[in-house]
N, C-alpha and C positions, 0 to 999 in steps of 0.2 A: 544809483544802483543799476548795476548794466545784467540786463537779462537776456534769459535765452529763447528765441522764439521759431515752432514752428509754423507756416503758412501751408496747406494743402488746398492746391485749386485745378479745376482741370475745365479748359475753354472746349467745346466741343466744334464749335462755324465759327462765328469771329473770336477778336482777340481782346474783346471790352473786357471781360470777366479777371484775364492774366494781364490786362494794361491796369488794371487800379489794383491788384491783388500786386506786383511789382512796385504799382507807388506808393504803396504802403511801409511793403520791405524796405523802401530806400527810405523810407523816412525814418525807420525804427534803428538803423542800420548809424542812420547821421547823428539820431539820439545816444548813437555808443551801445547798442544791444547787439546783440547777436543773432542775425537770421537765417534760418535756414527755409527757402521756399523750396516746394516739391509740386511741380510743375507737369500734370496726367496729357495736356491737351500736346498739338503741335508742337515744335522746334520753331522758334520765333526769334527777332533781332531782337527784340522786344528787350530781352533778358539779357541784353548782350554787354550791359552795363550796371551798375548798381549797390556793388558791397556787400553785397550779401550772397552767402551758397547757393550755388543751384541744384538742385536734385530731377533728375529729367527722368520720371516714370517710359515703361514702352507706352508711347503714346496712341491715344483714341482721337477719334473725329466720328461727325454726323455729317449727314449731307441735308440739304436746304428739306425742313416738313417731314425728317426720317429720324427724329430724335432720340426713339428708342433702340432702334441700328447701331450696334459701336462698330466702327471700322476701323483699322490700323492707318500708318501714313500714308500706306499705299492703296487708300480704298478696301480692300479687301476687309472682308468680315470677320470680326474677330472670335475666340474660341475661352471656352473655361480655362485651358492652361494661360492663354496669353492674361488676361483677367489676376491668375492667380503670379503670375510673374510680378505686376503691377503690385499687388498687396503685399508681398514677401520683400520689397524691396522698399514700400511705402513703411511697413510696418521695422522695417531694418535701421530705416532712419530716423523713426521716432527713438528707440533705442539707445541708436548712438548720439543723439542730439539734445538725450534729455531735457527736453524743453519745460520753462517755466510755465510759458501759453503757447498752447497750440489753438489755433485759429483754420478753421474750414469755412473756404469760402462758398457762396450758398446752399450747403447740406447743412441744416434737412428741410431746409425748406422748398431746394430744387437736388437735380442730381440724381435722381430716384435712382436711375439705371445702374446708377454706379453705389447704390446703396451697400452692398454687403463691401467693399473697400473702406466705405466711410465708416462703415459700423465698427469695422476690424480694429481700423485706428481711434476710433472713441475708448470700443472698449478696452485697448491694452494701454492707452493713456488714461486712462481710470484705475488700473492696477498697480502705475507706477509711484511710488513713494519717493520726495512728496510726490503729490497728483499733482497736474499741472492746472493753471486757470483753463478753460474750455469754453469758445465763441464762437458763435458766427458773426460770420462777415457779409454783407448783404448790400444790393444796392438800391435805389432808392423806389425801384416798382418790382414786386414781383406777380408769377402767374399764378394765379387763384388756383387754390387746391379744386380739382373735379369734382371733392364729396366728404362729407361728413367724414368717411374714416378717415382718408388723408390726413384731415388737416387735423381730426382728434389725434394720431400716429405723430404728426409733428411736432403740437404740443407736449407732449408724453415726454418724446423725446429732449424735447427742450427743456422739459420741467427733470429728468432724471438726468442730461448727461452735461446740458449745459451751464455757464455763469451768468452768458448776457448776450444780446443780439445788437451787434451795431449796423446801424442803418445811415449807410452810404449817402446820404440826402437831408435834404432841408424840408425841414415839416410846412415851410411857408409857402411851400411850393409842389410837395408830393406825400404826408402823413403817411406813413403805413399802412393805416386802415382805410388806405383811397385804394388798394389792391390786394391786401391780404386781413383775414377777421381778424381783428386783435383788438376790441374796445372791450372786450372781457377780460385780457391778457393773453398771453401765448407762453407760458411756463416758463420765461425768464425775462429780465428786468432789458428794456427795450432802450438802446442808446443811441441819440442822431449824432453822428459825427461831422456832418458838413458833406457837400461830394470832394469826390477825391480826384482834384483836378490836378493834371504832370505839368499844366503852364500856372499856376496859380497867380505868378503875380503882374497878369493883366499882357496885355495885347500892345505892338508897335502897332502906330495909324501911318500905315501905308498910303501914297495916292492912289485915289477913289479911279475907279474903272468904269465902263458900263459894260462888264463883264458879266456872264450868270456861270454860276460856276457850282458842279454836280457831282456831290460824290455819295457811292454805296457804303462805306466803310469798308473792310477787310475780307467779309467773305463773298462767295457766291452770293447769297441774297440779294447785291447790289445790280443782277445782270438786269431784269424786265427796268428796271430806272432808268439805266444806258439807253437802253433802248428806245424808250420813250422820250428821253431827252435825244436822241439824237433826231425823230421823228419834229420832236417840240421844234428843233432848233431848225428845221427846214421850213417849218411856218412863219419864222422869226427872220428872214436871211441879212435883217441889216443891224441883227445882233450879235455881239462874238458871245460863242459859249466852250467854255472849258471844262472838260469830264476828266476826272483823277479817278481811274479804274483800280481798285484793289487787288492787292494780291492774290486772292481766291479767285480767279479769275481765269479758264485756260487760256493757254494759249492760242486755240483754236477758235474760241470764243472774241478773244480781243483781236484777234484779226480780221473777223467778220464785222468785228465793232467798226474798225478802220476802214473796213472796205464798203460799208455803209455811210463814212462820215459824211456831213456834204461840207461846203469848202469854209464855212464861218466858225466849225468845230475842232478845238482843238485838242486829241485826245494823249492823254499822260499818264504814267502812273502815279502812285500816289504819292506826295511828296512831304518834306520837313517841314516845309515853311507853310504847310495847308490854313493855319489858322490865320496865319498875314492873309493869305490870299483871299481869303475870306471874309478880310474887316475890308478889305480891298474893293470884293465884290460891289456891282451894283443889287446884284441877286443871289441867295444860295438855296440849291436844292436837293437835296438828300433824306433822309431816312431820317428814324428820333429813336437813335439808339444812346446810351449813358454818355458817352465821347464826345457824339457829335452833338447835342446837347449843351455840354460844356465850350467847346469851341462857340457853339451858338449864342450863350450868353456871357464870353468874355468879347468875341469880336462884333456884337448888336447888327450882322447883316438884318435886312430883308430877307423872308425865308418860304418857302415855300417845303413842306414835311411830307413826306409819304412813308409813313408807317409802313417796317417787316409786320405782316399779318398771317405768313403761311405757317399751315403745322397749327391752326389754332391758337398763335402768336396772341396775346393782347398788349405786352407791358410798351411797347413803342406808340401803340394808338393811344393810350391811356395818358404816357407820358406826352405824345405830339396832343392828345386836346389842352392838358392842362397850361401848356405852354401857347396854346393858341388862346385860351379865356384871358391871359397874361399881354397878347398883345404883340406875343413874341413872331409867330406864326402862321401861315395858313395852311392849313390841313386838306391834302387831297387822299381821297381811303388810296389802298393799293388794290381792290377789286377797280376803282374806277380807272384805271390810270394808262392811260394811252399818249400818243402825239397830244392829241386834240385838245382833253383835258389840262394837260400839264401845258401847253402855250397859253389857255384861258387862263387859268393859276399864276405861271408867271406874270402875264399882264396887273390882273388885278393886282397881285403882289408889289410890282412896281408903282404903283399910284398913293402907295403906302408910305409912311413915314419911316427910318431907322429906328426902333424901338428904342425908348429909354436902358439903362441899369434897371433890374428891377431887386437889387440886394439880397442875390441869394449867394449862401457860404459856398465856399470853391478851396476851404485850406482843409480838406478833408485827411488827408493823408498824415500833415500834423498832428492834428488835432487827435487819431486814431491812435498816433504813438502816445500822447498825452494819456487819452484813456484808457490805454492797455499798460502803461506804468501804474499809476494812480491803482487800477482796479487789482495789480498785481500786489501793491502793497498795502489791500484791504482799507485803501481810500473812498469817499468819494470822489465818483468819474469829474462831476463839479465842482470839488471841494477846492 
């Protein structure tokens, strides 16, 4: 039974959010359904492949700790009509797309700012006959509601407009209720899908380096790490270190990056083959966002994690300890994190063993087309 589906997401700083929300599409897409994602954040390569429609809303951005800020591509603040452009075109393509499931990726559990869009399209896909199944899509930590209403508002909404919440993640590794209340429920039936890894089926074993090798992921957030690694790696000078700078990144900034390097560093953008280079590493150190995460436990470097913590951030500190009780690990905060620190870190890091497998799901993206069939034809998700 080949169905129709829409996907609404919108990345505000990096690209984790539209990197599994596309591998999901491609997956539903190989299943023989029909997708259509509508894609609010940046223009990205991301999307530049895949089977399935693109619908490119005018796109929003935040800048690093300014979350409730929408700005256009060009920085610039955005305005009520730009907003309502966004929904008139959002709400045009549910229309024409008539979808079986519609699928929003993390509203209403995050998104807030962008709440009266997300509402628009709930409620006119609530009026369409039939109604379509209705999900979120989630990943495996999120950030704790600030208070009582919030998170009564969420549930509300989950118990009136939703079918089911799939959760991005393996319980063995991050339960739901390790970041968001739900051991009472959250008004709808709570589904783990596996994460949704785009290399699923495991890592080439490149020869071993004694490389330490440093990446921010894709946005800004990644610059104070640079920096720091590049201070670490002048404490270090008889080790080579490699820094893959992100795209969110000026120009301005990466020059400076350059023109700081000292001569054991070698700085690049981000590249294809990041996760070889990685199983490759003698050492990697980066951030513990949902991606790098997954690279983390397909290629088992040695690791050294400094959690995005600005803007009140938790889900990366949350997610770098649980992977540090695991063994996976070692967690430096991002308030401590300077030259000095992060060469200490790398040291002790290196006297470490390559961590085992520790068998957490990575066929997320699967296994989500699986569930979104199954629950579309009033199965069950396990059945």
């Amino acid at each position: 039974m080949s169905l129709r589906v829409l996907i609404a997401v919108t990345h505000l700083l990096g690209a984790g959010h539209l990197t599994r929300a596309a591998a999901i599409g491609r997956a539903l897409a190989a299943a023989g359904h029909e997708v259509t994602l509508v894609s609010g954040g940046r223009p990205t390569a991301i999307l530049s492949e895949g089977g399935f429609r693109l619908v490119q809303l005018p796109p929003v951005q935040a800048r690093v700790g300014e979350f409730t800020t929408l700005r256009d591509a060009d920085g610039r603040e955005i305005g009520a009509d730009y907003l309502a452009g966004r929904r008139d075109l959002l709400l045009a393509t549910l229309r024409e797309s008539a979808p079986d499931i519609l699928v929003t990726e993390l509203f209403p559990f995050g998104r807030r700012v962008l709440a009266s869009e997300f509402m628009a399209l709930l409620e006119a896909a609530h009026a369409l006959r039939p109604r379509p199944l209705v999900v979120s899509s989630v990943r495996d930590i999120l950030a704790a509601p600030s208070g009582p209403e919030k998170l009564a508002r969420t549930h509300d909404l989950l118990a009136r407009l939703y079918d089911a919440v799939l959760v991005h993640g393996d319980p063995a590794l991050a339960p739901l209720e390790a970041s968001w209340p739900a051991r009472g429920g959250i008004g709808a039936p709570i589904l783990y899908t596996g994460y949704v890894d785009t290399e699923p089926r495991g890592t080439a074993s490149p020869p071993a380096t004694d490389e330490i090798l440093v990446s921010g992921g894709s946005s800004a957030a990644g610059l104070p790490l640079y920096r720091a690694a590049l201070a670490a790696a002048r404490l270090m000078p008889d080790r080579p270190w490699r820094i893959l700078v992100g795209r969110g990144i000026s120009e301005a900034d990466n020059a400076a990056l350059d023109r700081d390097r000292p001569d054991n560093v070698r700085l690049e953008p981000a590249r294809p083959d990041f996760r070889e280079l990685m199983a490759a590493s003698a050492l990697f150190v980066g951030q513990a966002g949902y991606n790098t995460v997954l690279d983390l436990l397909a290629a088992r470097p040695r690791a050294v994690l400094v959690p995005f913590e600005q803007g009140n951030e938790t889900e990366q500190r949350l997610r770098a300890k649980m992977l540090a009780e695991k063994g996976i690990a070692i967690v430096l905060p991002e308030a401590e994190l300077n030259g000095d620190s992060l060469a200490r870190a790398v040291r002790a890091a290196l006297t470490r063993p390559r961590p085992d497998d520790i068998g957490i799901t990575r066929d997320g993206a699967g296994r989500t087309a699986e569930i979104l069939a199954r629950l579309a034809q009033g199965e069950s998700p396990a059945g």
